[in-house]
C-alpha positions in Angstrom: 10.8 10.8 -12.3 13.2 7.8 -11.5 15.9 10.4 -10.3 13.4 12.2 -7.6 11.7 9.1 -6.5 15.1 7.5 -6.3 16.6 10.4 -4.0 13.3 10.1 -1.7 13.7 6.4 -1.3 17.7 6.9 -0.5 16.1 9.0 2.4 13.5 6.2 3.2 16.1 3.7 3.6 18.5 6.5 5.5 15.7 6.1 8.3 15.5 2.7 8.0 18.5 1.9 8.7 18.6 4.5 11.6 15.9 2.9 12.7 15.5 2.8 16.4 12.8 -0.4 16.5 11.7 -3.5 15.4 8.4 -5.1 14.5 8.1 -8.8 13.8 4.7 -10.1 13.0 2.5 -13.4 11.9 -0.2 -13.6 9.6 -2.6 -16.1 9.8 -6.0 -16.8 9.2 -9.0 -17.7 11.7 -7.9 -21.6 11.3 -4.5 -20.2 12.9 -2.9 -21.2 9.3 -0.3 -19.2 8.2 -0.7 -17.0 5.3 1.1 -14.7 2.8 0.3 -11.1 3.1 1.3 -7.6 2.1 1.7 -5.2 5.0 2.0 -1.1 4.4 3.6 0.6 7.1 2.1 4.6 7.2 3.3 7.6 9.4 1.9 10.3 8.1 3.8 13.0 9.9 7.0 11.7 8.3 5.5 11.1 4.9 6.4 7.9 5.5 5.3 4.7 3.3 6.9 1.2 3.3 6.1 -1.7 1.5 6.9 -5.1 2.9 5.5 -9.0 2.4 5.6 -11.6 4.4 7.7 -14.5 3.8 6.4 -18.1 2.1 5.6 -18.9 6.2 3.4 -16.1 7.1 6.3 -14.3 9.1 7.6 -10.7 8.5 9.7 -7.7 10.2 10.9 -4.7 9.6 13.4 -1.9 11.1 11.5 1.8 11.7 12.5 4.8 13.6 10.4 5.7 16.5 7.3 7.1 15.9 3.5 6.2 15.4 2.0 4.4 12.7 -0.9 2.9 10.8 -0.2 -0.7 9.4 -2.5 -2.3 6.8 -2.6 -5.7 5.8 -4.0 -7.3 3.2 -4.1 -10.7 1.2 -6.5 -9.4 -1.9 -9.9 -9.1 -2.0 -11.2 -12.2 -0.6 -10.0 -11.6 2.8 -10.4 -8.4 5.3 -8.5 -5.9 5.5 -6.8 -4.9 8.7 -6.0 -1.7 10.0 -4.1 -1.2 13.4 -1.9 2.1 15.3 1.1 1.5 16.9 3.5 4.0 18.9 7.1 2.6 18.5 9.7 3.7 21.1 13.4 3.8 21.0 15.1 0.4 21.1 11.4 -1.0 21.4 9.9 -4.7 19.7 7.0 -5.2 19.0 5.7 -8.5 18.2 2.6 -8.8 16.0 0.0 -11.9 15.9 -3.0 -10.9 12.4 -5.6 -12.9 12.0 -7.2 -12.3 8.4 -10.7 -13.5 8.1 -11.8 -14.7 4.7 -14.9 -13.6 3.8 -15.5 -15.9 0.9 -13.7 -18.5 -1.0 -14.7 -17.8 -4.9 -12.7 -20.8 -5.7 -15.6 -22.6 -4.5 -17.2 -21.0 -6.4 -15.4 -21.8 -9.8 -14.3 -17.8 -9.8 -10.0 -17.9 -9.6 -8.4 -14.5 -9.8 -5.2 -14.1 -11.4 -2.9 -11.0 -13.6 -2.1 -11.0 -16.9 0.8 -8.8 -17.3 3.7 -8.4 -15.0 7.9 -8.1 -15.6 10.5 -9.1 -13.2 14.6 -8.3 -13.7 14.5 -10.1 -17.0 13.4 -6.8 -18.4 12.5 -3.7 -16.8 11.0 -5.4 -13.5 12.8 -4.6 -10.5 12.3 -8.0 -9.0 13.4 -11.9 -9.7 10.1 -13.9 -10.3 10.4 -16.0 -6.7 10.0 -11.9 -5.6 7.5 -11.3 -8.2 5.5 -15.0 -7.2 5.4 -14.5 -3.5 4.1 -10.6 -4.1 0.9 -12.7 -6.1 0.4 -15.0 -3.4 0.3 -12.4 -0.7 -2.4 -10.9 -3.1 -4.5 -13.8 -3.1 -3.7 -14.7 -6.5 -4.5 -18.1 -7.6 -2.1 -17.5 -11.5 -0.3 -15.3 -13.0 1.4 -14.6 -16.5 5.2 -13.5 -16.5 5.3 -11.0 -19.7 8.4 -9.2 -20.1 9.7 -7.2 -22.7 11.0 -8.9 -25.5 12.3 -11.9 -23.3 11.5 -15.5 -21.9 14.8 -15.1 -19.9 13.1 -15.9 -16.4 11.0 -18.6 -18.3 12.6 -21.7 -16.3 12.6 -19.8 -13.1 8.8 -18.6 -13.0 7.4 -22.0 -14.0 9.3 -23.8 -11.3 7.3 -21.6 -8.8 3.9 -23.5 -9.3 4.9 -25.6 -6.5 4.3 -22.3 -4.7 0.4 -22.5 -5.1 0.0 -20.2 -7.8 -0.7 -21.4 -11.1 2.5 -19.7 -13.2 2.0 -19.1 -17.0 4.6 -17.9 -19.3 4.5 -14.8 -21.9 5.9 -12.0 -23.6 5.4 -8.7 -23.8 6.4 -8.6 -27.6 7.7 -4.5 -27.4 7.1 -2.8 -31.2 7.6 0.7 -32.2 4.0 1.4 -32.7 2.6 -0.6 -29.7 2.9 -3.2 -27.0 1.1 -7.0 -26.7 0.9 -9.9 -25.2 1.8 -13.7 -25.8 0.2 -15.8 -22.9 0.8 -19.4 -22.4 3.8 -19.4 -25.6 6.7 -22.3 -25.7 9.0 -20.0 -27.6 9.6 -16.7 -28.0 8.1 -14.4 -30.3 10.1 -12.2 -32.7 8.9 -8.5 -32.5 11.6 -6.7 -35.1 10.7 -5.4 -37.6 7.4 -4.2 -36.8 6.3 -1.1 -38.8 2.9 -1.9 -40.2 -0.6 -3.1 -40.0 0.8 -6.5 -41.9 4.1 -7.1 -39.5 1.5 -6.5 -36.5 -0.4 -9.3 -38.0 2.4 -11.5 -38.9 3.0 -11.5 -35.1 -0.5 -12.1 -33.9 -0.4 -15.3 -36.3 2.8 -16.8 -34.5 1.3 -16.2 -31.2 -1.9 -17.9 -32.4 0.4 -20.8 -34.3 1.6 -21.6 -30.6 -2.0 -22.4 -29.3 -1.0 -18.9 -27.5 -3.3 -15.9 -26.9 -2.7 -12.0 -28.1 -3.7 -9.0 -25.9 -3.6 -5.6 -27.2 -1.8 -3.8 -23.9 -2.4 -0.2 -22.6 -3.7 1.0 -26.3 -3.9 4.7 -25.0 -1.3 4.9 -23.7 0.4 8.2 -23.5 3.8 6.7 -24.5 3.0 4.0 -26.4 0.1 4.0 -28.0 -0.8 1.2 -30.1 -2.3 3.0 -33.4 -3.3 0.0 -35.8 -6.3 -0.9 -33.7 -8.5 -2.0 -36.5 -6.6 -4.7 -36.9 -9.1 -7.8 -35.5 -6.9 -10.6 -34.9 -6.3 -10.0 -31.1 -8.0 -12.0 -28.7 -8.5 -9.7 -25.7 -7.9 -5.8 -24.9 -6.4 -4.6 -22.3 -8.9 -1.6 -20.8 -7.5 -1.3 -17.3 -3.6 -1.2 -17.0 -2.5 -0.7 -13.5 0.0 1.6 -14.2 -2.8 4.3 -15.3 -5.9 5.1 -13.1 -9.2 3.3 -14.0 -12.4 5.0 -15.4 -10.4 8.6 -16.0 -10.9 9.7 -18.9 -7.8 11.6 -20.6 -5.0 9.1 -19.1 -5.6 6.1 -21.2 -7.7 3.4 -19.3 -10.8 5.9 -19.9 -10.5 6.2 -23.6 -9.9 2.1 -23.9 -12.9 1.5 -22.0 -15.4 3.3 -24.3 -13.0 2.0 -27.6 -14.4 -1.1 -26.1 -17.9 -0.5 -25.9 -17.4 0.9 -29.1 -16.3 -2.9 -30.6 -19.0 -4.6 -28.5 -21.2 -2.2 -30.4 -20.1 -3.3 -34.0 -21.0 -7.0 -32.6 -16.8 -8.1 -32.2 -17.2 -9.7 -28.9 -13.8 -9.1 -28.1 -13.0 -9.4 -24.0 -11.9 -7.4 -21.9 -9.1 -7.6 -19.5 -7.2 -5.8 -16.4 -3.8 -6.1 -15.4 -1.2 -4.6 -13.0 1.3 -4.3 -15.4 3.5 -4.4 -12.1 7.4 -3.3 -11.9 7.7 -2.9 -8.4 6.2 -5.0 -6.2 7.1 -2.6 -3.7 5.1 0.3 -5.8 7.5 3.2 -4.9 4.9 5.7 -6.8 2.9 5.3 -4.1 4.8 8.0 -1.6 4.0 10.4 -4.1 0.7 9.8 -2.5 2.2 11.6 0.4 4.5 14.2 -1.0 4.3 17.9 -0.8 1.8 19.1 -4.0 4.8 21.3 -5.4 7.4 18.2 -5.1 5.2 15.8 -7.0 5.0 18.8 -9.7 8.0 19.1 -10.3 8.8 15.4 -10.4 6.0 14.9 -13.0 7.5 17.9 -14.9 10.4 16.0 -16.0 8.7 12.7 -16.7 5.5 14.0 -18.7 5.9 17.8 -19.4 2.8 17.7 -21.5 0.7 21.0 -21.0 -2.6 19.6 -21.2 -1.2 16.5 -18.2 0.2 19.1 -15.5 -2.6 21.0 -16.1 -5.3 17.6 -15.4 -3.0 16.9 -12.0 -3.4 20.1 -11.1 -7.2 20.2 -11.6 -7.9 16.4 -9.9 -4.8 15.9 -7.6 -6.9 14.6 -5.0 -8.1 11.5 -7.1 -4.7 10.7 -8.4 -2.8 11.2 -5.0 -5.5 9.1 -3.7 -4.9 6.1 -7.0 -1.7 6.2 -6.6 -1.3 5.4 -2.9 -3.6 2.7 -3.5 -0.5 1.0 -5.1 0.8 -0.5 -8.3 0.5 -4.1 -7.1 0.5 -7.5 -8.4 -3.5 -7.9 -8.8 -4.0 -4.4 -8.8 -6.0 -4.8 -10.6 -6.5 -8.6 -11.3 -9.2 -10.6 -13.5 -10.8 -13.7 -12.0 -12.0 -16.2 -14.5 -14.8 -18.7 -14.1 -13.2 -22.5 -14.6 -13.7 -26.1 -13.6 -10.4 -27.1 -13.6 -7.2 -24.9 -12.5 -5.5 -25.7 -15.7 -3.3 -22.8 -17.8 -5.4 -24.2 -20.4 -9.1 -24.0 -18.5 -7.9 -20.4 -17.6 -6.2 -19.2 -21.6 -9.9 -20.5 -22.8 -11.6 -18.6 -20.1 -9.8 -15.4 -20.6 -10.5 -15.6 -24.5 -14.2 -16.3 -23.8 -15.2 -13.5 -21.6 -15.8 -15.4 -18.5 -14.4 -13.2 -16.4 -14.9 -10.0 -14.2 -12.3 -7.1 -13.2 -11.5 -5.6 -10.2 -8.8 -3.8 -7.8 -10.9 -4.9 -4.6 -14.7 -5.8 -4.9 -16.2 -8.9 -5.7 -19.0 -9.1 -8.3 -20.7 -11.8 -9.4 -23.4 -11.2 -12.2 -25.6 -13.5 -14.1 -29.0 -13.9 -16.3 -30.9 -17.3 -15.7 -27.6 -18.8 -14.6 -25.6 -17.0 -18.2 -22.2 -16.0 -16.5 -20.1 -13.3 -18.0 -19.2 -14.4 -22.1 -22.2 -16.1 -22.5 -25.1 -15.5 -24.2 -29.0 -15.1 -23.2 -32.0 -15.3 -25.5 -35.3 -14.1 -24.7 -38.7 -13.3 -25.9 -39.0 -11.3 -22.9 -37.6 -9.2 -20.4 -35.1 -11.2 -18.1 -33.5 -10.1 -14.6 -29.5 -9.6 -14.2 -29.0 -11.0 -10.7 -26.5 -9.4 -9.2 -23.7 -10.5 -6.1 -21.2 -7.7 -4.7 -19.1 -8.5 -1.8 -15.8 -6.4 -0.7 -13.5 -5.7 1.7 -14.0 -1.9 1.7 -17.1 -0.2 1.5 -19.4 0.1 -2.2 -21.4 3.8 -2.5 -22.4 2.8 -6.2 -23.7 0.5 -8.5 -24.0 0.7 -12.3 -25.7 -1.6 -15.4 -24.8 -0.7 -18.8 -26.6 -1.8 -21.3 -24.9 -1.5 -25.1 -22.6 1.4 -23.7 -25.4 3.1 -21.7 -26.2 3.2 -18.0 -30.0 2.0 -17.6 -29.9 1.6 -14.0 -27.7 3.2 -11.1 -28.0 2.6 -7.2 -26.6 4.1 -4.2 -25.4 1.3 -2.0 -24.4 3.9 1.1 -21.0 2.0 2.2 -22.4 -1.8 2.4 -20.0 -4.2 1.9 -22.2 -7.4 0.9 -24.9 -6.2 -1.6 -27.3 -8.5 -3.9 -30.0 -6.7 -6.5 -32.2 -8.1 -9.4 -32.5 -5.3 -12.4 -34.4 -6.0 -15.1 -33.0 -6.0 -18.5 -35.0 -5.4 -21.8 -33.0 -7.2 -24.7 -34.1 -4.8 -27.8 -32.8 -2.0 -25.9 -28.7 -3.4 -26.4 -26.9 -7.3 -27.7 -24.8 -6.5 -24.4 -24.4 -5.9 -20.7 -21.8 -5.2 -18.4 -22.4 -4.6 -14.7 -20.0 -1.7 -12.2 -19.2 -0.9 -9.1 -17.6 1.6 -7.4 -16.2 2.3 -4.1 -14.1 5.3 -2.5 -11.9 6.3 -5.8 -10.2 4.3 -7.0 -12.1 0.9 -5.4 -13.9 -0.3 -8.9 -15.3 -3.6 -10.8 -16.6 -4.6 -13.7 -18.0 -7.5 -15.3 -17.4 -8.8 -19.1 -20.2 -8.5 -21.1 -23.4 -11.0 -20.6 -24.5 -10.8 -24.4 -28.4 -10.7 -25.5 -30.6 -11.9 -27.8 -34.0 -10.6 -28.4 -35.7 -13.6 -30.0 -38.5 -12.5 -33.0 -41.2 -12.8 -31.3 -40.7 -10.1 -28.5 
């Protein structure tokens, strides 16, 4: 795949640079301060896509051959998103003034949103972390974990970025033979040779947890690197939505470690759940395959995956994966958001290993029980109410409760952006509940579980 996409970007950057205009731009928000943003350049006649971010002051530009085209920017999902056309001429500038309004400001809130797994040049990342920092801020990321392979080479660098407004955290992604995790918030580096078995696995997972660290299983369906020693307990989260896989799908990795999950919640481990970009690009140079002739992408995928049973689920659902992948594979795409008090690495490692979090690529949902957030726990001798918040910058069609792995209520929210609902919840009926919500494929959230108690006398 590397080779083709490669060759297409050659070509991308062959117009770039016989480009025949400019556009300069300035993002701010509705107090006229400046902000961090990505912007997306489309023209769809071209099957063009372009990537860009503004700088730390809110300024960008960018060289483009004539033509029209549809610019998106964005600064995560607590801010709108904005859409605009533009016909570029020959020699032509254009000079740009965005104003981003935020639509709510979680941190009030106590809600932070942050990623748990990204790599920079220190590994296989194709950027250097002040890159890889400014692509989470133009997110809307309030912290981030640095996790690349095997390595705590841009260690130094990626903590000295705090000053940048992000909280910065350091990992690994410790790399094994029979599957990949995470050390977040580690001093030292974690050895990850040899690891053949269920006891070296463990052996790792207690010198992460000997540096006051936390373990995350990563991607455990993977189709390349599966993890296979999952009944081994002593992780502290799983990682059921990796960005570089689409969410929900069953057969492609995120699907299968989403009901894995449910199955643990089931067997009373109340093990959390988390999402992560997984990011390597913060330019996400998939995403023009988004836009590439059916027969191109094909054959590109042919020599990456050549698996039967794959082509033959591209083929049979290329609309939802043309349409996930042009979303991007983004810092924060998807991202957790943790409920703290204080913005502390430590106030966010214990919130993260407690559950008190929700996962999205876009919406906003807040869920609770009599003021129980996400993690914690409800007892009742009666029926109780989930109490339920959604607000987004693109438009919700569903909503979803599951209760102990089951759906017991769905809604149709027809395209609203701010939604609220109470749904009544009968304990006995499940120890756990999770709340969804989806949007145009592949807009989704979910909420940790809110766990239940049915007291005896119910």
């Amino acid at each position: 795949m590397k080779g083709k996409l490669l060759l297409v970007i050659a070509l991308i950057l062959v117009s770039v640079v016989l480009a025949d205009g400019k556009i300069l731009g300035t993002v701010l928000d509705e107090n006229d301060n400046r902000l961090t943003a990505r912007v997306r350049f489309y023209n769809f006649q071209k099957g063009f896509l372009s990537t860009i971010y503004t700088d730390w002051d809110g300024t960008f530009e960018i060289y483009l051959s004539k033509g029209e085209y549809e610019i998106e920017v964005t600064k995560g999902s607590e801010f709108e998103r904005k859409i605009y056309q533009l016909k570029l001429e020959d020699d032509e500038e254009i000079r740009l003034s965005i104003t981003l309004k935020r639509l709510c400001d979680l941190t009030k809130m106590g809600w932070f949103g942050g990623d748990t797994h990204m790599h920079t040049i220190y590994s296989d990342g194709k950027q250097n972390p002040e890159e890889l920092a400014l692509a989470c801020s133009a997110a809307g990321l309030s912290w981030a974990i640095l996790t690349d392979h095997n390595t705590l080479g841009g260690k130094d660098e990626w903590l000295s970025l705090s000053n940048r407004g992000i909280i910065t955290i350091i990992g690994e992604e410790v790399t094994t033979k029979i599957g990949h995790l995470n050390a977040m918030g580690i001093a030292k580096l974690v050895q990850w040779q040899p690891a053949q078995s269920d006891d070296d696995i463990k052996k790792i997972f207690d010198e992460i947890h000997s540096q006051d660290a936390l373990t995350q299983i990563n991607h455990p369906f993977d189709l390349k690197n599966p993890f296979e020693k999952l009944h081994i307990e002593s992780y502290d989260l799983i990682e059921i939505w990796n960005g570089g896989a689409p969410p929900i799908v069953k057969g492609l990795g995120n699907g299968e470690a989403q009901q894995y999950w449910y199955k643990l919640l089931n067997e009373g481990k109340r093990i959390p759940a988390i999402a992560a970009s997984d990011c390597h690009d913060i330019y996400s140079a998939y995403s023009l395959l988004g836009l590439l002739p059916f027969e191109i992408v094909l054959q590109i995928l042919k020599k990456e995956l050549p698996n039967p049973e794959f082509l033959e689920y591209v083929k049979n659902n290329e609309q939802t994966l043309r349409n996930w992948v042009k979303y991007g594979l983004f810092p924060g795409t998807p991202r957790t958001y943790v409920n703290i008090n204080q913005v502390t690495e430590k106030s966010i490692l214990q919130a993260l290993k407690n559950g008190k979090s929700f996962m999205t690529n876009g919406p906003l949902l807040l869920a609770n029980i009599d003021g129980k957030q996400p993690g914690e726990e409800v007892s009742s001798s009666q029926k109780v109410f989930i109490d339920i918040d959604v607000i987004s910058n693109q438009p919700i069609k569903e909503l979803r409760v599951v209760q102990a792995g089951k759906p017991v209520c769905s809604m149709v929210i027809n395209d609203k952006e701010v939604f609220s609902c109470r749904v009544q919840i009968d304990p006995t009926e499940g120890e756990w509940v999770v709340v969804e919500v989806f949007g145009d494929y592949p807009v989704y959230a979910i909420t940790n579980p809110i766990y239940l108690k049915a007291n005896k006398s119910y």
